[in-house]
LUMMITOR-317523 format. One record per residue (C-alpha): residue number from 1; x, y, z; residue in one letter. Coordinates in nm, 2 decimals, decimal comma, always signed. Layout:
N
SITE     k        X        Y        Z   r
SITE   NUM        X        Y        Z   A
...
//
This chain:
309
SITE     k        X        Y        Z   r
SITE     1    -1,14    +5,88   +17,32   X
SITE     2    -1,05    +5,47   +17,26   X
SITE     3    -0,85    +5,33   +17,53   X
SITE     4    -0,68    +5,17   +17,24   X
SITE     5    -0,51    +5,50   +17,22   X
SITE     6    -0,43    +5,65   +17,53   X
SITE     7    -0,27    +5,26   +17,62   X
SITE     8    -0,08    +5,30   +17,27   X
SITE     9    +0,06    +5,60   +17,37   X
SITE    10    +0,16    +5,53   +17,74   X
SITE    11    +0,31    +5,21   +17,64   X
SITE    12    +0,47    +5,36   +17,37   X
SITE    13    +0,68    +5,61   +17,57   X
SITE    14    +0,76    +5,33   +17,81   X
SITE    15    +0,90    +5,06   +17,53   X
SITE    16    +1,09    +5,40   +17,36   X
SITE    17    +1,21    +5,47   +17,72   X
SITE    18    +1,33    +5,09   +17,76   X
SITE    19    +1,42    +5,03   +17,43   X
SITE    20    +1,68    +5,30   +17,39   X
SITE    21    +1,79    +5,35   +17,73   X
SITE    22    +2,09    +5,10   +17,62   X
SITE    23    +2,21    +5,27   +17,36   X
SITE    24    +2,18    +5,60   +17,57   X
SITE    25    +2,48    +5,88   +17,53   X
SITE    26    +2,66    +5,63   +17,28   X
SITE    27    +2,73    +5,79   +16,91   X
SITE    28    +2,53    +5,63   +16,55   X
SITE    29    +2,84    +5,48   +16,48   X
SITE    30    +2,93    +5,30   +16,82   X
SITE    31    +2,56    +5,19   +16,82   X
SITE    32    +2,63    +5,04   +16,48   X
SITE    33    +2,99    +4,92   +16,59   X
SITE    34    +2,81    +4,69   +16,87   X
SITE    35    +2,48    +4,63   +16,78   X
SITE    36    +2,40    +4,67   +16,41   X
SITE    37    +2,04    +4,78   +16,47   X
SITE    38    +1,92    +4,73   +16,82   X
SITE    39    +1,59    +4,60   +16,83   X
SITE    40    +1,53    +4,44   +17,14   X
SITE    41    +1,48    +4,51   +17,51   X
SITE    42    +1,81    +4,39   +17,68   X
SITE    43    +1,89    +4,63   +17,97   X
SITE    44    +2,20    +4,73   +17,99   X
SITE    45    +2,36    +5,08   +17,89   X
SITE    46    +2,51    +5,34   +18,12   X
SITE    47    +2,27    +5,32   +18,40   X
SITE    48    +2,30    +4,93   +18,41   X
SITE    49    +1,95    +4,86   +18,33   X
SITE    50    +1,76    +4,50   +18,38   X
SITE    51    +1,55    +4,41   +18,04   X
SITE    52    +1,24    +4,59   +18,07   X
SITE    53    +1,34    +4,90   +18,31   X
SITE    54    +1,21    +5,27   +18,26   X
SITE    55    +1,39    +5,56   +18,33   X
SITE    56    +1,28    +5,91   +18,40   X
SITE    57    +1,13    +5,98   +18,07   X
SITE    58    +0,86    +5,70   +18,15   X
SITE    59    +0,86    +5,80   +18,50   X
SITE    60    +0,77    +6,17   +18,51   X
SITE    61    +0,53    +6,08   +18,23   X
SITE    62    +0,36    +5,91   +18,48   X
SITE    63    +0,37    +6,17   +18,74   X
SITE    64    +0,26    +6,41   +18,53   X
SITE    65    -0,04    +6,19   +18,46   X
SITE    66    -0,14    +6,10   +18,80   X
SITE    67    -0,10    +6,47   +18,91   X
SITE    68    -0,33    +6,55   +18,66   X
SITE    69    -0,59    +6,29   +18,76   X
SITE    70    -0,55    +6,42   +19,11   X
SITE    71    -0,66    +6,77   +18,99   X
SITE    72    -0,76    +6,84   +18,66   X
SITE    73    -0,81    +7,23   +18,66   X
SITE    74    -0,53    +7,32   +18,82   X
SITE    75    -0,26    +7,03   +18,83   X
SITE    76    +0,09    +7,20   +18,89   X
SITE    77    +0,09    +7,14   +19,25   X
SITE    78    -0,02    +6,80   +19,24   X
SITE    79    +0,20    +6,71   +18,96   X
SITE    80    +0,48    +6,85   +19,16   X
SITE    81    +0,40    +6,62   +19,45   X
SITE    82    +0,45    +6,33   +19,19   X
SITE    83    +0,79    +6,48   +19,13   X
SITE    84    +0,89    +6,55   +19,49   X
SITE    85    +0,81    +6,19   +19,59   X
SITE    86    +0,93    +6,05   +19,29   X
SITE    87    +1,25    +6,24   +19,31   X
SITE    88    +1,30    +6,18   +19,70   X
SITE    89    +1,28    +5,81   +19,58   X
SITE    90    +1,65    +5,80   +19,46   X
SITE    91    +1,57    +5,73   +19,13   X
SITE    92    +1,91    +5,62   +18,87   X
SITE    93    +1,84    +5,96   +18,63   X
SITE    94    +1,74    +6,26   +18,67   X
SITE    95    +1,82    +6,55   +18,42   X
SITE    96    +2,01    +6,81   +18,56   X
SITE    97    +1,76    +7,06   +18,46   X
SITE    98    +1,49    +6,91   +18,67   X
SITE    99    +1,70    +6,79   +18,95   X
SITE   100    +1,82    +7,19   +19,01   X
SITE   101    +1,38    +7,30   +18,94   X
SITE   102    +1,32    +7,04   +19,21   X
SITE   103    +1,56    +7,12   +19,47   X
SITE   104    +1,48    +7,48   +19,42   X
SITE   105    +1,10    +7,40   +19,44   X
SITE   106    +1,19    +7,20   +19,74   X
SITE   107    +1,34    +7,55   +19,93   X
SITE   108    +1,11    +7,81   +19,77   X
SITE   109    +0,78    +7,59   +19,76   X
SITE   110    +0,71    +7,80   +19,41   X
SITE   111    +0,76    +7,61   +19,09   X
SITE   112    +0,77    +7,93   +18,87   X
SITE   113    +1,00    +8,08   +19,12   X
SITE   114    +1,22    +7,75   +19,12   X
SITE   115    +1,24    +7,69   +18,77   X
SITE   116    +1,35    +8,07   +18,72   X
SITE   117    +1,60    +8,01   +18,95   X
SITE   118    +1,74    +7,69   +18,78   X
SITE   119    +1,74    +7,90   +18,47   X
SITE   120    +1,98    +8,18   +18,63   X
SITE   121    +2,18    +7,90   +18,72   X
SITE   122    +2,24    +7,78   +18,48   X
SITE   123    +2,30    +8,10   +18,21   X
SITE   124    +1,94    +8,02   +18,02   X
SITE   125    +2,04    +7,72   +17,85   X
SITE   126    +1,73    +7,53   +17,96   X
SITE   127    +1,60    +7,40   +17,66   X
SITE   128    +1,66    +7,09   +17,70   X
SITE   129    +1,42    +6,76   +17,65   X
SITE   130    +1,34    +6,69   +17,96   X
SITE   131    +1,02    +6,89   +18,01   X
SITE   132    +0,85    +6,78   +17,61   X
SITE   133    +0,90    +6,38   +17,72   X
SITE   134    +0,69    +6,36   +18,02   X
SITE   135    +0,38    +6,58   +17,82   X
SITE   136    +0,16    +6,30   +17,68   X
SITE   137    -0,10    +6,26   +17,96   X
SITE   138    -0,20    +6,63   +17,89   X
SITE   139    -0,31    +6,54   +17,53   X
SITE   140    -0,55    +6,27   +17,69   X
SITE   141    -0,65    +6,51   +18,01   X
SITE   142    -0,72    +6,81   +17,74   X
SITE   143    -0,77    +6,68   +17,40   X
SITE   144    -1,02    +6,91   +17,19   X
SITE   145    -0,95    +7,29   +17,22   X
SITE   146    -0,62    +7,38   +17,10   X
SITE   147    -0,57    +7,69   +17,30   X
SITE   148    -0,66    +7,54   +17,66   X
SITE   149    -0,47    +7,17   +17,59   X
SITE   150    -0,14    +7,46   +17,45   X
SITE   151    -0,20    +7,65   +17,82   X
SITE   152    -0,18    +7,35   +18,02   X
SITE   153    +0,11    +7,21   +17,84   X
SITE   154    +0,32    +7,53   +17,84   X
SITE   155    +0,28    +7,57   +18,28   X
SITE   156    +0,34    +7,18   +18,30   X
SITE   157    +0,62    +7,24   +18,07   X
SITE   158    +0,80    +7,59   +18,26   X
SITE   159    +0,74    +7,37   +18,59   X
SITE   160    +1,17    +7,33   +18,56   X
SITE   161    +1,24    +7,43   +18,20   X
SITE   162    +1,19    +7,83   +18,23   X
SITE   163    +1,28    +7,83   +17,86   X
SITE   164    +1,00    +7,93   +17,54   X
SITE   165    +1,20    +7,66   +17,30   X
SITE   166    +1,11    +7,40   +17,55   X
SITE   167    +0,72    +7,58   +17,63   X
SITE   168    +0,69    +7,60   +17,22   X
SITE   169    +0,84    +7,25   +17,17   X
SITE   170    +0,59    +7,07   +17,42   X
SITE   171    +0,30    +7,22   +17,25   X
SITE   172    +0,36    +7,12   +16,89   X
SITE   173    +0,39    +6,76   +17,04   X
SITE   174    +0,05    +6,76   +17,22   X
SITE   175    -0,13    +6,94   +16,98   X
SITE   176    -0,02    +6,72   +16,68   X
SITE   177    -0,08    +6,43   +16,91   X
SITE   178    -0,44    +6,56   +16,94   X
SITE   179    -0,46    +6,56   +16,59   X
SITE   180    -0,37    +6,23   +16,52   X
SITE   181    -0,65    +6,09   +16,80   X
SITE   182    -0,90    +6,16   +16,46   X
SITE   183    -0,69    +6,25   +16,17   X
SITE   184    -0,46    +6,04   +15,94   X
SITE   185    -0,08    +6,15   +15,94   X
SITE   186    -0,12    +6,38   +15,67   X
SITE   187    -0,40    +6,56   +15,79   X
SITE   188    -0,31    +6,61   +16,16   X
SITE   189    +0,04    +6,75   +16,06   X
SITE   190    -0,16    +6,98   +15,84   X
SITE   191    -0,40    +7,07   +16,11   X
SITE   192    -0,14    +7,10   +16,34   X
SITE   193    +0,03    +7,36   +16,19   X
SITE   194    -0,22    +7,59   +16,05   X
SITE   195    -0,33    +7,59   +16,44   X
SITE   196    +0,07    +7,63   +16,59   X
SITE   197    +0,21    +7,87   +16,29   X
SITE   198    -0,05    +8,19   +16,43   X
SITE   199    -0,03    +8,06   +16,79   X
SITE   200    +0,37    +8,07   +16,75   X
SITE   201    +0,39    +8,40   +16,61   X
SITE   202    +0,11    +8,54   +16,88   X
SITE   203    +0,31    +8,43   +17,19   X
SITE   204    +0,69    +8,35   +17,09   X
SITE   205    +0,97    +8,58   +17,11   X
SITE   206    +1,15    +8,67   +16,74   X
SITE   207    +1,40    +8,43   +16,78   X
SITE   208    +1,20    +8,11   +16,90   X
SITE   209    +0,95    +8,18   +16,62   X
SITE   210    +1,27    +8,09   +16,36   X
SITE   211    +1,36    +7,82   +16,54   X
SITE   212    +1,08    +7,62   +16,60   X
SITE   213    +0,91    +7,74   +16,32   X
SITE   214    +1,18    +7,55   +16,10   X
SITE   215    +1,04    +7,22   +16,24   X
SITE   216    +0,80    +7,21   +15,94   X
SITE   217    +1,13    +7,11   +15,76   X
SITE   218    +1,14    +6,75   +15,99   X
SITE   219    +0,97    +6,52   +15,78   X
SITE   220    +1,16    +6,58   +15,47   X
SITE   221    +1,53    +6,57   +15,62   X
SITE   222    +1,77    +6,28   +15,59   X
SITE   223    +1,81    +6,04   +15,86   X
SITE   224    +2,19    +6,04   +15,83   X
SITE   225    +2,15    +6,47   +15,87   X
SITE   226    +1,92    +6,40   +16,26   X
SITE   227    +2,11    +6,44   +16,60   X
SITE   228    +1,95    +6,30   +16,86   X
SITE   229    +2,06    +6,52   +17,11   X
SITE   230    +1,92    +6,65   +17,48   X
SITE   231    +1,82    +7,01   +17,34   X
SITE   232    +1,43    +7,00   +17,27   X
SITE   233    +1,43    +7,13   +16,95   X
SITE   234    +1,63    +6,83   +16,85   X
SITE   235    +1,48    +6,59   +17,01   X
SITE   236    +1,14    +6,67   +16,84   X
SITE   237    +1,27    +6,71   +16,49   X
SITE   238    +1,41    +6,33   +16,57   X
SITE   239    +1,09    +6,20   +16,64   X
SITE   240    +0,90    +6,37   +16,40   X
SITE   241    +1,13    +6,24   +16,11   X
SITE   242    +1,06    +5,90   +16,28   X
SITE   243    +0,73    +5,89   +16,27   X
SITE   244    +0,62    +6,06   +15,92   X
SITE   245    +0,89    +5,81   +15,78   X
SITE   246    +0,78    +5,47   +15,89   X
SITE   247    +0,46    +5,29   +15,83   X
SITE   248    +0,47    +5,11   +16,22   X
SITE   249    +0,51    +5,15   +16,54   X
SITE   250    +0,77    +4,94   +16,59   X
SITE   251    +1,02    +5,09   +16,31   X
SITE   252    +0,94    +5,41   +16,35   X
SITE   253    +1,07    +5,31   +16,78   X
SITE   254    +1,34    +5,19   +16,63   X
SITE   255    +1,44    +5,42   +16,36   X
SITE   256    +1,46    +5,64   +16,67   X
SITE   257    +1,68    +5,50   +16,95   X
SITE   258    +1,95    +5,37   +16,65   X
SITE   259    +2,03    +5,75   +16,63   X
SITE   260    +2,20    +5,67   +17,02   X
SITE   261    +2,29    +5,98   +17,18   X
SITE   262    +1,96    +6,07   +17,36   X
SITE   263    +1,82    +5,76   +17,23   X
SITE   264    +1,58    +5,66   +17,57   X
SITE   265    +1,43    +6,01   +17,54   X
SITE   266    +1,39    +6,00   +17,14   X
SITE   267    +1,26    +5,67   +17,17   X
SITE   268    +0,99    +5,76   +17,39   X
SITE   269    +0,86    +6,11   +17,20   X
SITE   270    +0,86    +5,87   +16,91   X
SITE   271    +0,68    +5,61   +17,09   X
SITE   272    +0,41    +5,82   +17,25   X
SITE   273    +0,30    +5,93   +16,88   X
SITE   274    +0,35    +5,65   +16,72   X
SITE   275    +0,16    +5,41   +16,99   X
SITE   276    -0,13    +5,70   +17,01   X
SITE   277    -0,16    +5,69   +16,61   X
SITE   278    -0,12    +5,32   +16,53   X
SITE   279    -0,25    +5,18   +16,90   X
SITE   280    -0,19    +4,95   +17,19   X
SITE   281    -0,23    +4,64   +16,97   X
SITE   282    +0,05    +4,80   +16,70   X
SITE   283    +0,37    +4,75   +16,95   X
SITE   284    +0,52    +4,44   +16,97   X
SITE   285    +0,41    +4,23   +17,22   X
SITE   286    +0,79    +4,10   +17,30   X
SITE   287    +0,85    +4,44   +17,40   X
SITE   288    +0,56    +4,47   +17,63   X
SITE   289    +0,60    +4,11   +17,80   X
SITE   290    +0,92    +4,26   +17,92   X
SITE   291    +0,81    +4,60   +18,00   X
SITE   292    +0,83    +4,66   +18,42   X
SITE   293    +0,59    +4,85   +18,60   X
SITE   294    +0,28    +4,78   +18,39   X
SITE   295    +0,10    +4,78   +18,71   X
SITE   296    +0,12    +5,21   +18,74   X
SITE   297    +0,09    +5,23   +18,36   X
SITE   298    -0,25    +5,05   +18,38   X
SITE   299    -0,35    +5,28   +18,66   X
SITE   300    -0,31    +5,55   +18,49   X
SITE   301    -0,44    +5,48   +18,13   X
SITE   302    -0,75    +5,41   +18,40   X
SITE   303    -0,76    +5,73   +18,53   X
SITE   304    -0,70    +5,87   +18,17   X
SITE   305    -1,00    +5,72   +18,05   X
SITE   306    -1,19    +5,86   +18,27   X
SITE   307    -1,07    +6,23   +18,22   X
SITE   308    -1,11    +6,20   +17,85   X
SITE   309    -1,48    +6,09   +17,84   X
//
């Protein structure tokens, strides 16, 4: 495992994250309307962002991670600490999703038990994104074997999304992410999904197997046909158009948070692929200059390292 790729992929969910946390919950056409195409990192948006800010997408990614390197064989309860401590910090978004998982964690001290709970809650529709953009450190932690890097991703996943669309969704990411460590584009998404297509069919319920299933169909959609929005299925069909249809890290980051909506999230699914396949070195270095927090990103891509040897 090169650092050059577990620092690509970090920083690549962080400059998606900043990137497109301005255009965030705004249509295509308003993005258009005031922007043109939004390449740079200028703060901003809804949450009132300074240039360079992550949101939650960046930072549960990095909770995840450290909970991991805190216990590798069995992480839930450490990653949960991250959470806990990162959500007692006050921090400006929080999906509603994982803001009902934690606060039910937070009285029943069972993650299982909370995220069931958030799903009664709220009638089952818990499919949403927030779960599949924080799952990148478990590609670095478990890269190899298929089946165990899938089992760890699926409990990290259910952690607050008690959904199999959003279980499913996290591990095509990881294991096509694994892939492309050691394959070229082409080969990885081939890879990927002679490996996901039995291991769907084996463990998914009728209707999540024709759902996700139609996610073969991503690379060879229109951009103008994409919606970027919070559900996991869509989010990943986003970034996987994104990436297959760009040559660089930068455009396919781009390509991605111009479809506003969900565009911080987007931006950093796309990122983490597309900074794992092309490297640290590939993203512009005016985005990183203005990237915060490269202090716990650093930290981590440490600790990574050392897990992946």
């Amino acid at each position: 495992m090169k650092r050059d790729k577990i620092a690509g992929g970090l920083y690549g969910v962080a400059v998606g994250d900043a990137l497109g946390a301005t255009l965030e919950f705004l249509s295509r056409q308003q993005v258009q309307e005031q922007f043109g195409e939004h390449r740079e990192i200028t703060g901003g948006g809804r949450l009132g962002l300074k240039p360079g800010d992550i949101t939650d997408d960046t930072e549960m990614t990095l909770a995840v991670g450290q909970g991991i390197a805190a216990n590798r064989e069995n992480p839930v309860e450490t990653i949960g600490e991250r959470f806990v401590e990162w959500y007692q910090s006050t921090p400006k978004s929080v999906g509603n999703t994982t803001r009902l998982s934690i606060e039910h964690y937070l009285k029943l001290n069972d993650w299982d038990e909370a995220a069931k709970q958030t799903a009664k809650v709220l009638k089952g529709k818990t499919a949403g994104n927030g779960a599949l953009m924080r799952t990148l450190p478990i590609t670095f932690a478990y890269h190899g074997e298929p089946n165990h890097l899938a089992n760890k991703s699926r409990k990290i996943c259910r952690m607050t999304h008690w959904d199999m669309i959003a279980e499913m969704s996290g591990v095509f990411y990881n294991v096509l992410a694994n892939c492309l460590l050691l394959e070229s584009k082409e080969k990885a998404w081939e890879k990927t999904w002679d490996w996901f297509a039995a291991y769907l069919y084996a463990e998914a319920p009728s209707p999540t197997v024709l759902l996700v299933s139609t996610l073969n169909k991503a690379i060879h959609c229109q951009y103008e046909k994409l919606h970027a929005t919070g559900f996991v299925y869509d989010t990943l069909f986003c970034a996987l158009w994104c990436f297959y249809n760009t040559d660089t890290a930068e455009e396919a980051i781009v390509k991605a948070v111009n479809l506003g909506d969900d565009a911080d999230t987007v931006g950093a699914v796309t990122g983490g692929l597309a900074g794992l396949y092309y490297g640290y070195d590939a993203l512009p270095q005016r985005w990183l200059n203005q990237l915060k927090h490269r202090d716990k990103i650093d930290n981590l891509i440490n600790d990574l390292e050392v897990l992946a040897r």
